[in-house]
C-alpha positions as CSV (number, residue, x, y, z in Angstrom):
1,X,-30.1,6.7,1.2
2,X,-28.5,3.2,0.7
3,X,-27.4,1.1,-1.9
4,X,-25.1,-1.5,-2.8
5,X,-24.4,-4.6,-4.8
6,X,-24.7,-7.3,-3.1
7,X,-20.6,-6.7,-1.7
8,X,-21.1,-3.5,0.0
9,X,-23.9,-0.9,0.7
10,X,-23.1,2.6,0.1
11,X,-24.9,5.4,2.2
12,X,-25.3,8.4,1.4
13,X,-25.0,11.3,3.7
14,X,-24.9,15.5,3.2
15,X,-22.6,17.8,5.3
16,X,-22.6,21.6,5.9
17,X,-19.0,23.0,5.1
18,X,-17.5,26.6,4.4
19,X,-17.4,27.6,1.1
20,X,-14.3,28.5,1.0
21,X,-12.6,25.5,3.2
22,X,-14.6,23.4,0.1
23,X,-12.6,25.3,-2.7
24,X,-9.3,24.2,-1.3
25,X,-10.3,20.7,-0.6
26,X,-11.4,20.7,-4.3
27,X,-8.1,22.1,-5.1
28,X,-6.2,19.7,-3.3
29,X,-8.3,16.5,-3.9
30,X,-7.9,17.5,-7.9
31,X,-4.2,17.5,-7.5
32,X,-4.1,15.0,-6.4
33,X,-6.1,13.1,-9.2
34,X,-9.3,12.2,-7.5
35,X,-11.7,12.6,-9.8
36,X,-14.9,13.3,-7.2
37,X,-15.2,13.9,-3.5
38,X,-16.8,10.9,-2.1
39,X,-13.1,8.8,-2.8
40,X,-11.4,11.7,-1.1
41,X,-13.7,11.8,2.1
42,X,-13.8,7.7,2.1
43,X,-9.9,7.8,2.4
44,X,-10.1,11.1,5.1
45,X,-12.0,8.6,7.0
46,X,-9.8,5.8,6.4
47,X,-6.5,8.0,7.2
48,X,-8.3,8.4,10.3
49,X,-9.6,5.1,11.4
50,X,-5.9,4.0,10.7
51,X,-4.7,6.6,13.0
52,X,-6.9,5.8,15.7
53,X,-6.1,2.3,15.3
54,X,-1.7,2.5,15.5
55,X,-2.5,4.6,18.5
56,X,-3.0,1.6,20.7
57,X,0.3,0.6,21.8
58,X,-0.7,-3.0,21.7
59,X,-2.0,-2.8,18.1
60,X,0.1,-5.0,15.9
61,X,1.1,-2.8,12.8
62,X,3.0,-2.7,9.7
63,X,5.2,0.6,8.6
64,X,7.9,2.0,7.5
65,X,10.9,4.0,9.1
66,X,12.7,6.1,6.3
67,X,16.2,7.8,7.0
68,X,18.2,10.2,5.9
69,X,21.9,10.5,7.1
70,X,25.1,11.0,6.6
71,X,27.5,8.4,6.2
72,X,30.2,10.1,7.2
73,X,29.5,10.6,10.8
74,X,31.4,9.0,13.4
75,X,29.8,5.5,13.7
76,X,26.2,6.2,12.3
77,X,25.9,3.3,9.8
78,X,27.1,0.4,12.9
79,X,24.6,2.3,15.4
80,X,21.9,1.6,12.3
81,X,22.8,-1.8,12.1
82,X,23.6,-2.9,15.7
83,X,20.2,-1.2,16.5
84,X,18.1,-3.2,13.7
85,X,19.9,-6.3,14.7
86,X,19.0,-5.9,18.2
87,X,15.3,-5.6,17.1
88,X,15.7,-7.9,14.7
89,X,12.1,-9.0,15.2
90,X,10.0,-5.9,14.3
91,X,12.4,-5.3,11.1
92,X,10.7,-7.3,8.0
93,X,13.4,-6.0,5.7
94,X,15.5,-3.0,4.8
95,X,16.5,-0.5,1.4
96,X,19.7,1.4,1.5
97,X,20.7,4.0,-1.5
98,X,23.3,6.4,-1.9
99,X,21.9,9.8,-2.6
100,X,25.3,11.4,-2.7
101,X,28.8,11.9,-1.7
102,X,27.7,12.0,2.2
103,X,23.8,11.2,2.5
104,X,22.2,8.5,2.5
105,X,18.5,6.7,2.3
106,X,17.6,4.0,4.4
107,X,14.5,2.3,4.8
108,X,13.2,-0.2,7.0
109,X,10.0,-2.2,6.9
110,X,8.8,-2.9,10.2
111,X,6.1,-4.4,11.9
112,X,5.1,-5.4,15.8
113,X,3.9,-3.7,18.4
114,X,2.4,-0.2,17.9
115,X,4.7,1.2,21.2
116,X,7.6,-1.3,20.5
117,X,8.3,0.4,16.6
118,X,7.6,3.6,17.7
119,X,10.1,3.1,20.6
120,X,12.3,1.5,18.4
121,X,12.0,4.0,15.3
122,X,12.4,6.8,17.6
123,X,15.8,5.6,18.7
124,X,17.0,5.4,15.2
125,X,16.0,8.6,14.3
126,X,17.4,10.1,17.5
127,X,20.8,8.7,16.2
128,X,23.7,11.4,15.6
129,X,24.4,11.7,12.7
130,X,20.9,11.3,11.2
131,X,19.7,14.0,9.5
132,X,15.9,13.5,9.0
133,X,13.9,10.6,9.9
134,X,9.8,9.5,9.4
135,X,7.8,6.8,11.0
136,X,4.5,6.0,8.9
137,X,2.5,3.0,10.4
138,X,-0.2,1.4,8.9
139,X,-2.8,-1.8,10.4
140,X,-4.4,-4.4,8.3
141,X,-8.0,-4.3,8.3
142,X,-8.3,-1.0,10.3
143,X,-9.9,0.6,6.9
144,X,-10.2,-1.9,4.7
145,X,-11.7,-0.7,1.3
146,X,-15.1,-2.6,0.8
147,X,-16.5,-0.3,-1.6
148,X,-14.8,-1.6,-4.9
149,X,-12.8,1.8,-4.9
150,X,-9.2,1.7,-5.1
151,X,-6.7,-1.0,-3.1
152,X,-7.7,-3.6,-0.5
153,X,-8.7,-7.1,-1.8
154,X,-9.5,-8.2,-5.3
155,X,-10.9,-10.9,-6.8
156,X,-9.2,-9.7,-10.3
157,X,-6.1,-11.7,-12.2
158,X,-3.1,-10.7,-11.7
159,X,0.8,-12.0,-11.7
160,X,1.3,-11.2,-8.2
161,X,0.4,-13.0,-5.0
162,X,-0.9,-12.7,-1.8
């Protein structure tokens, strides 16, 4: 069955899953404050679109590259910096906070080249002296939400712009 607004149409489809495999996903989606499944499959599909999509080395993307290390260690914070200047093109801006005597949080937005910040995110996390490091990327448009759920574009007021 379809339906829709004028915006977007919906369809409606049924799947066959394990009973049990359905608990836990009911679990999980409710912990997470969804408040039905459709919204929770819709962004499955989504997460997954995206991840197709940032596969592509060529794909331009947006992301973030989030580090943990310690300060302390010989020359860790001027291998950070030399490295983001040197790729000064694929880094959109940068967070730093102290978490504690010796660690800290760093966190880069980047964008570019699927291979190029993967490349260049797993040189900064293969830095000594970093302790933990993550590299989430993201592409405009690869999901877009055009079912009047949650995020994507709005025609709503608001303060901020776009």
């Amino acid at each position: 069955m379809i339906w829709g607004d004028g915006v977007s149409a919906l369809s409606r489809i049924g799947i066959a899953i394990d009973s049990v495999l359905l608990e836990r996903f009911d679990r999980s989606i409710g912990r997470r404050g969804y408040t039905n499944r459709s919204e929770a499959f819709r962004d499955l599909i989504r997460d997954r679109l995206v991840s197709e999509q940032t596969a592509a080395p060529n794909a331009t993307v947006f992301g973030t590259v989030t580090l943990i290390y310690d300060h302390h260690a010989h020359g860790v914070s001027e291998k950070l910096t030399e490295a983001q200047h040197a790729h000064h093109e694929l880094v959109i801006s940068t967070s730093h906070a102290h978490l504690d005597h010796d660690s800290c949080l760093e966190v880069l937005i980047v964008q570019g080249k699927a291979g190029e910040v993967e490349q260049f995110a797993d040189r900064l996390i293969g830095l000594k002296g970093v302790q933990h490091g993550k590299l989430v990327m993201t592409s405009p448009g690869a999901a877009q939400k055009q079912d009047g759920g949650k995020g994507g574009r709005h025609a709503g007021k608001h303060d901020h712009k776009h």
